[in-house]
VOMAR-289633 format. One record per residue: x, y, z of N, C-alpha, C, O in turn; residue in one letter. Coordinates in steps of 0.02 Angstrom, whole numbers, plus 32768, in hexadecimal, padded with zeros to 4 digits. Example, Ala and Ser with C-alpha at 12.3 -4.5 7.8 and 13.67 -1.06 7.14 Angstrom:
VOMAR-289633
82947EE4818682677F1F818682947F5B818682C87F5A81A7A/82827F90816282AC7FCB816582858002818A829E80398192S/
end
This chain:
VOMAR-289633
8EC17CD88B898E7F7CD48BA88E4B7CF88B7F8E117CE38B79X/8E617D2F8B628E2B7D4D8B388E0B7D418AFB8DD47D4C8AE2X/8E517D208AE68E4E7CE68A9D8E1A7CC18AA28DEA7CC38A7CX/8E217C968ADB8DE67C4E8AF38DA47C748AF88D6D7C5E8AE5X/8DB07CAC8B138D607CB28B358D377CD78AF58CFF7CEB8B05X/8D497CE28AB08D357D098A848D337CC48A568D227CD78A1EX/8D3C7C848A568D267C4E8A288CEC7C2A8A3D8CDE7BF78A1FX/8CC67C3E8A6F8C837C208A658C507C418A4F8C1F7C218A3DX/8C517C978A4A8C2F7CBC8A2F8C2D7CC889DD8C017CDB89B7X/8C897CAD89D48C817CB089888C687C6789658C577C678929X/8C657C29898D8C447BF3896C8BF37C08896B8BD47BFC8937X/8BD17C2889A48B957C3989978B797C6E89538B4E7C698928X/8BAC7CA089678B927CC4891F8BAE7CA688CB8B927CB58896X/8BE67C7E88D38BE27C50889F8BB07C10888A8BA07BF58855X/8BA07C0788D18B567BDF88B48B0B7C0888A58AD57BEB889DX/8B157C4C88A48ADE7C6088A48AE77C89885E8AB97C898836X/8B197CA788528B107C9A87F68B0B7C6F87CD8AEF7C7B8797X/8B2B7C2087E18B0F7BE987C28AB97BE787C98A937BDC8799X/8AAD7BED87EF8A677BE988038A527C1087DC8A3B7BEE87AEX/8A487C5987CD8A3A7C8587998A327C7687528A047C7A872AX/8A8F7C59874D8A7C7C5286ED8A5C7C0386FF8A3D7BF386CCX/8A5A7BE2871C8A1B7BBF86FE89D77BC1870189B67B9586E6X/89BA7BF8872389867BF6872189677C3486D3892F7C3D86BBX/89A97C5086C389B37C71868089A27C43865F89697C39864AX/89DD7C18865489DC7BDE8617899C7BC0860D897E7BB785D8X/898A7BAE865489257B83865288FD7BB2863988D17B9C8614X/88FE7BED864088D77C21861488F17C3285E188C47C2C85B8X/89197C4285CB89247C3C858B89177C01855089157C098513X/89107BD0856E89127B6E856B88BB7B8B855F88A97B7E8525X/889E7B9F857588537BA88599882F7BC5854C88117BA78520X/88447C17855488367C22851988557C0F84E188287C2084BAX/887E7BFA84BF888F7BE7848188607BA48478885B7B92843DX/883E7B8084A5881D7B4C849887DC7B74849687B47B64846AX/87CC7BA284BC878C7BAF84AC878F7BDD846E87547BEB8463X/87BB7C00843887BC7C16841087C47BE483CE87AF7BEF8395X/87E57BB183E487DF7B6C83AF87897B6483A1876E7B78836EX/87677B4383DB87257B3783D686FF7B7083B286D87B5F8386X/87077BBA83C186D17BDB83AA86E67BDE835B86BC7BE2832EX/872A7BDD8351872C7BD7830B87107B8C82DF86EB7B8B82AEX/87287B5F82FB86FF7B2B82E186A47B2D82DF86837B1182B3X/86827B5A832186357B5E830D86337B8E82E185F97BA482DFX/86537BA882BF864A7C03829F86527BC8824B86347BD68217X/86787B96825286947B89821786557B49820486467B4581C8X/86397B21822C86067AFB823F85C47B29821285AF7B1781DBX/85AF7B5D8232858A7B8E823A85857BAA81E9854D7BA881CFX/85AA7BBB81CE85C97BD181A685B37B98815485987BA98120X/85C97B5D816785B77B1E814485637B13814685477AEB8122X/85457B39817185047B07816584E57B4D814C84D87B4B8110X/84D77B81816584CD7BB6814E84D07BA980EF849E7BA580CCX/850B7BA680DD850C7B82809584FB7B59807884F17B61803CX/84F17B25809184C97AF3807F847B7B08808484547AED805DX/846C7B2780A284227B47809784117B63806683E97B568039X/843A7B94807284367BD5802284367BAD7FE984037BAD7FC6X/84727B817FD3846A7B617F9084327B397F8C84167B377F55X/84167B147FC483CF7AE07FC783A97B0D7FB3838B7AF27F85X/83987B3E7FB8835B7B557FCE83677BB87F9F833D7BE57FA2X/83927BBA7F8783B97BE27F5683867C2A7F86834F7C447F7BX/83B97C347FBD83967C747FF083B97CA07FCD839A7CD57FD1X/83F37CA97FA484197CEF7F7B83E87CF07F2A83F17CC87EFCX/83C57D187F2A83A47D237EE283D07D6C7EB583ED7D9F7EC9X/83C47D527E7D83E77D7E7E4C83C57DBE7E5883A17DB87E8AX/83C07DFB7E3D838C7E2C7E5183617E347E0783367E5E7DFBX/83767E0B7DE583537E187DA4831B7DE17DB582EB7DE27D8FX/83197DB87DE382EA7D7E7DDD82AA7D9A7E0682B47DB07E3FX/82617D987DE682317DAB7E1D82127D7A7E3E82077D4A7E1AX/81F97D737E8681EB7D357EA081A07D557EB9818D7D4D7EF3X/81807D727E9281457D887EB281227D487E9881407D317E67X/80E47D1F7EAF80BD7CF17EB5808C7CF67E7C80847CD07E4CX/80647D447E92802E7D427E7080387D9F7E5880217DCA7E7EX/805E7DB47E14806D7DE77E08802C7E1C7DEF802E7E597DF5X/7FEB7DEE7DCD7FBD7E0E7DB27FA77E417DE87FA77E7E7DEAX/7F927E0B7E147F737E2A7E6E7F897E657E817F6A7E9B7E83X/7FCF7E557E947FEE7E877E937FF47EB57E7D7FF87EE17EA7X/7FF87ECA7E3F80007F147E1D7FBD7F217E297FB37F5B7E39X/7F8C7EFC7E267F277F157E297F2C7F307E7D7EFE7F547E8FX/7F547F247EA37F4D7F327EDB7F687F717EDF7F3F7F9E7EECX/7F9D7F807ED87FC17FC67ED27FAE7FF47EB67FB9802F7EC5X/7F857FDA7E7F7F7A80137E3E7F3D80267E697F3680627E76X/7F0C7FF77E837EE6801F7EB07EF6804B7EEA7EE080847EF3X/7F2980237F197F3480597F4D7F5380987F337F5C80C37F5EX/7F6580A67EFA7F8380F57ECA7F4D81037EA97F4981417EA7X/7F1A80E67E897EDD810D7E6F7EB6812B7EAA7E9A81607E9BX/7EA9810F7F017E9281297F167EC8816C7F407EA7819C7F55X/7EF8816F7F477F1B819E7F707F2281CC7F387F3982037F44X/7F1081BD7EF57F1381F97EC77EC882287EBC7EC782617EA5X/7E9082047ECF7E6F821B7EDA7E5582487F217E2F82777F29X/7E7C82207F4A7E8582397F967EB6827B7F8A7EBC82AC7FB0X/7ED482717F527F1182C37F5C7ED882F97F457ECA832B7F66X/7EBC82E67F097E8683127ED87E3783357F087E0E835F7EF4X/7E38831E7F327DFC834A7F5C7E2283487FAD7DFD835F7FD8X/7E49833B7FBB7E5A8346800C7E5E837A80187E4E838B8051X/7E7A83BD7FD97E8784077FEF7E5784177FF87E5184448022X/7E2184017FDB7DD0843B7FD47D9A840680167D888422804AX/7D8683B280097D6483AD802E7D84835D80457DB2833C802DX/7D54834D807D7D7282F180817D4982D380627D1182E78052X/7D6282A280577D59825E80347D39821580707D5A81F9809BX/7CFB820980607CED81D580997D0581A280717D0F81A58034X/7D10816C809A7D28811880717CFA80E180997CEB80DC80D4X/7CEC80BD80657CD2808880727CE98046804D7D0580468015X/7CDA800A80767CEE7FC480567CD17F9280567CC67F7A808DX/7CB87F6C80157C737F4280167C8E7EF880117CC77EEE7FFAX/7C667EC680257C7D7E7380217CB57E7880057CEC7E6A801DX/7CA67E917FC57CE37E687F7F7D2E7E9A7F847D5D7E967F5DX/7D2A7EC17FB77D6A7EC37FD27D747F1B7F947DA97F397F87X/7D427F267F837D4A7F697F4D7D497FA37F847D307FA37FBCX/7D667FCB7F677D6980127FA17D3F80457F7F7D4780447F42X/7D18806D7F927CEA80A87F957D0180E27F967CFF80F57FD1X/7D1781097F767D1E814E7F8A7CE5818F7F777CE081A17F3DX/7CBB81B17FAF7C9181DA7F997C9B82337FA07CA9824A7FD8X/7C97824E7F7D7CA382987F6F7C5D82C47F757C3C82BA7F42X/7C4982E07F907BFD83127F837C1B834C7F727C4883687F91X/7C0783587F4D7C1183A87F327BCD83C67F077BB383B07ED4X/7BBB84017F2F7B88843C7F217B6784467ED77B85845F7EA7X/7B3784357ED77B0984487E807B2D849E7E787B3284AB7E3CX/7B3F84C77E977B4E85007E8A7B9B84F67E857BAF85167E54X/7BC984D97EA37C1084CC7E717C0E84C17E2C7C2E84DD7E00X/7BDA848A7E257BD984717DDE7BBE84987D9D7BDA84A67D68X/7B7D84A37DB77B5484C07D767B4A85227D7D7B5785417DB1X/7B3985367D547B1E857F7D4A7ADD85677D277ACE852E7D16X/7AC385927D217A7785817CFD7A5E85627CE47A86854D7CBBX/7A19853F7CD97A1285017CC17A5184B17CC97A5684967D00X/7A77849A7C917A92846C7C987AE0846D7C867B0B84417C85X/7AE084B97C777B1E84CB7C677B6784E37CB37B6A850C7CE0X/7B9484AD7C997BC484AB7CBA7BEF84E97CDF7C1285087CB7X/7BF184FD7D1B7C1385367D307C7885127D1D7C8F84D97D19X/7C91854B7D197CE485377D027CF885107D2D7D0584D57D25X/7CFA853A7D717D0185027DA57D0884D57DAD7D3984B67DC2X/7CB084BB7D917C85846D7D977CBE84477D6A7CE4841C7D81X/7CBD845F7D267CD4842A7CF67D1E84477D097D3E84277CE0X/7D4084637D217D8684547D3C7D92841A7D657DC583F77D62X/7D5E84107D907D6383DD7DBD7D5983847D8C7D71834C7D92X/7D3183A07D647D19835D7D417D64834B7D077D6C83167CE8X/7D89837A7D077DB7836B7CEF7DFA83407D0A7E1E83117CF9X/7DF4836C7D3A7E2083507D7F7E3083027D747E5A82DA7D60X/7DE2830B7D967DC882B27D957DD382787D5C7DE8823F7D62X/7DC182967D2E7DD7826F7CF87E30826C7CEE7E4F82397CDFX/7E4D82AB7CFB7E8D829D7CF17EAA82787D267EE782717D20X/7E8E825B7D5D7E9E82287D777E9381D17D727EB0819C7D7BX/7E6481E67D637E3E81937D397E5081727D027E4881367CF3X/7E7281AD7CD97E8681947C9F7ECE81937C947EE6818B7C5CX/7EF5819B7CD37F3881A47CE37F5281577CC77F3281277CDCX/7F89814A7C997FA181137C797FA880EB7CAD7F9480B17CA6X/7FBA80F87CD87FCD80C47D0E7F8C80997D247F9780627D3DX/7F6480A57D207F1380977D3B7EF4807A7D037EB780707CFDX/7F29806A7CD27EFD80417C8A7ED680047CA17E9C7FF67C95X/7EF97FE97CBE7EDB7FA07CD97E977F977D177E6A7F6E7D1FX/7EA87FC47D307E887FDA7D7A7E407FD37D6F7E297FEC7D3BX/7E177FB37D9B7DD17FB77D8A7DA77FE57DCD7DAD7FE37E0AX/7D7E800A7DA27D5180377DCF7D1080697DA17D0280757D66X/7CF8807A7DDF7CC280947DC47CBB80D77DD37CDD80E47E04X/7C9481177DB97C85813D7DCD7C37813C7DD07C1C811E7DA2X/7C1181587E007BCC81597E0A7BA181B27E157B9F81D87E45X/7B9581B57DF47B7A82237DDB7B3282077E0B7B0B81DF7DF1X/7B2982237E567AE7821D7E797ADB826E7E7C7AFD82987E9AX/7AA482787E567A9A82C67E637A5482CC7E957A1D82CA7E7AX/7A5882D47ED77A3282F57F0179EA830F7EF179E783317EBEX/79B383077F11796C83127F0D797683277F57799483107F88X/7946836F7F47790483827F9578D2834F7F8778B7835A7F51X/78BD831E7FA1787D82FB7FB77829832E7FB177F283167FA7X/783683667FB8780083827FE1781683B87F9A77E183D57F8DX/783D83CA7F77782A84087F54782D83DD7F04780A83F07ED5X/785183B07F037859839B7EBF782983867EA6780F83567EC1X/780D83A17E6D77CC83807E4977EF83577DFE782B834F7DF8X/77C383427DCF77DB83297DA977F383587D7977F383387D44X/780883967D6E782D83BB7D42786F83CC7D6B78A283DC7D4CX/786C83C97DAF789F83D07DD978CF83917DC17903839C7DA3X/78BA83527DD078BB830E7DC678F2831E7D7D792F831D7D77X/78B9832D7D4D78E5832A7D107924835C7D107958834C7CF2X/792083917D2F794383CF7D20799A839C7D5379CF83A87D36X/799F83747D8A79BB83247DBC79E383077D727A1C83107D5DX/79A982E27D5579C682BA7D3179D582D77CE279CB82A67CBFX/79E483047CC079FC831F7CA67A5883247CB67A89830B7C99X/7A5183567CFB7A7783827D147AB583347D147AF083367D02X/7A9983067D267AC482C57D3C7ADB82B47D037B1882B57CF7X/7AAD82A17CD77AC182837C857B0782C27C627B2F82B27C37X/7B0683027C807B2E83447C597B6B83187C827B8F82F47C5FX/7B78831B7CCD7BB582F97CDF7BCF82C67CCB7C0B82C57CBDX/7BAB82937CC47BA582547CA47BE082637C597C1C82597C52X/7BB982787C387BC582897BF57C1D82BB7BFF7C5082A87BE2X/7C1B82E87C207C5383077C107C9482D37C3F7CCF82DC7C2FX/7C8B82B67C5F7CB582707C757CCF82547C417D08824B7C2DX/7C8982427C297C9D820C7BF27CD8823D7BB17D0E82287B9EX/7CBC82747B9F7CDB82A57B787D2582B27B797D4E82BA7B4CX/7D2982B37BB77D7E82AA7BE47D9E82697BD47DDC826A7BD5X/7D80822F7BC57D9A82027B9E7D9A81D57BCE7DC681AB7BCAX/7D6181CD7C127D5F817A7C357D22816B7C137CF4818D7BFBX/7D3481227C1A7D0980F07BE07CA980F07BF77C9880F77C31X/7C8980EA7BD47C3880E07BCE7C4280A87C237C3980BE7C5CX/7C53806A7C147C3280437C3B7C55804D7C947C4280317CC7X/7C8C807F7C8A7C8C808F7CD57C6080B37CF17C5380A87D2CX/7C4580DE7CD57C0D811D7CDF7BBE81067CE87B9D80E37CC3X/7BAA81277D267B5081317D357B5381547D447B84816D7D5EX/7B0E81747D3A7AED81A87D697AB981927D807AA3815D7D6AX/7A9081BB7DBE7A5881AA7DD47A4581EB7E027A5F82227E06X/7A1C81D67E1B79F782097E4B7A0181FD7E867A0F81C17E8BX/7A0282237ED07A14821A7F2379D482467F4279CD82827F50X/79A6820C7F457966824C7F70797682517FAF799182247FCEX/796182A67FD2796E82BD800079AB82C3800F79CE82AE803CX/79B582EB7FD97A1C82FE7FCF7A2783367FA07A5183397F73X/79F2836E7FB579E283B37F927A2983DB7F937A4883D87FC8X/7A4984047F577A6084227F5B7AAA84167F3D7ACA84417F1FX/7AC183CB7F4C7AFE83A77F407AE783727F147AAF83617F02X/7B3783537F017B4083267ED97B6782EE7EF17B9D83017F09X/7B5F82BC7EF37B7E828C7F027BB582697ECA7BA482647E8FX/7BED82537EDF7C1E822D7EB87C3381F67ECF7C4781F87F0AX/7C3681C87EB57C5181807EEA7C7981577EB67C6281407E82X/7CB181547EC97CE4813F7EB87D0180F27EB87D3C80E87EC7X/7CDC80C47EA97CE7807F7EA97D2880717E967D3980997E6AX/7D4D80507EA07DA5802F7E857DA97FDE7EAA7DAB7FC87EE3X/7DA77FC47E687DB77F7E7E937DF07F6A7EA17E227F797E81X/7DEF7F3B7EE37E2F7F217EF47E497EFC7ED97E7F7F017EBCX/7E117EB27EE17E307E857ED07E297E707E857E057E977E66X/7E457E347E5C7E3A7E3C7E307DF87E0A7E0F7DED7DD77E2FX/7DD17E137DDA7DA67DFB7DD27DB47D9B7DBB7DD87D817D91X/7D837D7D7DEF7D7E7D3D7DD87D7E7D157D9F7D4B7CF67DADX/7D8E7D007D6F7D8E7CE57D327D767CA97D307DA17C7E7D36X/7D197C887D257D1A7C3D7D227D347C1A7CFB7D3B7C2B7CC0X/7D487BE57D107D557BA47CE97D3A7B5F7CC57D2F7B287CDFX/7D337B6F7C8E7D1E7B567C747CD97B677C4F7CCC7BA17C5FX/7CAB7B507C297C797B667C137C387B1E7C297C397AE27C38X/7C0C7B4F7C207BC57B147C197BB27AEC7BF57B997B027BC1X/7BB57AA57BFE7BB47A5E7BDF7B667A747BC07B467A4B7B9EX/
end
């Protein structure tokens, strides 16, 4: 009797491990097919990815340069380093205003004191021509061979006290900066001077650097 009554419980739990490993086997069945597929898109994937690169040669050697327009470029850089070198050369002592006109040229202006510069008459305090040295040893920095810019010597007028020996005593004082620039070894045609009325006391410096590079026409006149 106990025999009988213990074989319907064991057909149930024998159908219920059948029941088990197959629902194993269907998952297992399950993923190995979904691990087939992702390897076939990885390998798919894989193929066109390559076929791109060689079309269209996306792996470059590193010796090869693919810059477009290289002239531009270096005129662009060499400016943004001629001006942050001039931005290093007065930031300790004073600021630097900036300005930027149509043609895309940048401005940098410096004021510094008729009494930094000169001692008596037109003669240079150490100081002064330390500074004028400075300057030049930045302008004439090899790297900046190409670089186009200007320097501009505005020496300051009182309106109301300057007469015309004042005037001359202005434009002198400008032509001495002028001159010891040039002395420092930047060229004649980057250099002016001039006069700044109602700007007693100081000197103005303005620092032109162009960006972009200059236009070249084509062709000549028939």
């Amino acid at each position: 009797m106990a025999g009988v009554a213990r074989q319907p419980g064991q057909r149930q739990s024998n159908s219920n491990i059948v029941a088990l490993l197959s629902l194993k086997i269907l998952l297992l069945a399950f993923f190995i097919l979904l691990n087939s597929l992702s390897t076939f898109e990885e390998q798919r994937r894989s193929a066109v990815v390559d076929s791109v690169r060689d079309a269209f040669q996306g792996l470059l050697p590193a010796e090869r340069s693919v810059r477009s327009t290289p002239a531009a470029d270096d005129i662009f850089e060499g400016a943004e380093t001629l001006i942050d070198s001039l931005n290093e050369l007065f930031s300790d002592n004073l600021p630097l205003a900036e300005s930027q006109d149509s043609s895309g040229a940048r401005t940098l202006i410096a004021d510094l004191t008729v009494a930094e510069l000169f001692a008596e008459g037109s003669e240079l305090q150490p100081d002064g021509a330390e500074t004028l040295r400075l300057i030049a040893g930045v302008l004439t920095d090899s790297r900046f061979a190409r670089q186009g810019y200007r320097v501009d010597v505005l020496y300051g007028l009182d309106d109301r006290a300057s007469g015309i020996e004042g005037n001359r005593t202005a434009l002198t004082r400008a032509g001495r900066l002028v001159r010891e620039l040039q002395r420092q070894g930047l060229p004649p045609p980057h250099l002016s001077a001039g006069l700044l009325p109602d700007f007693p006391g100081k000197v103005r410096f303005h620092f032109t650097v162009e960006i972009e590079p200059p236009v070249r026409a084509v062709g000549g006149a028939g």
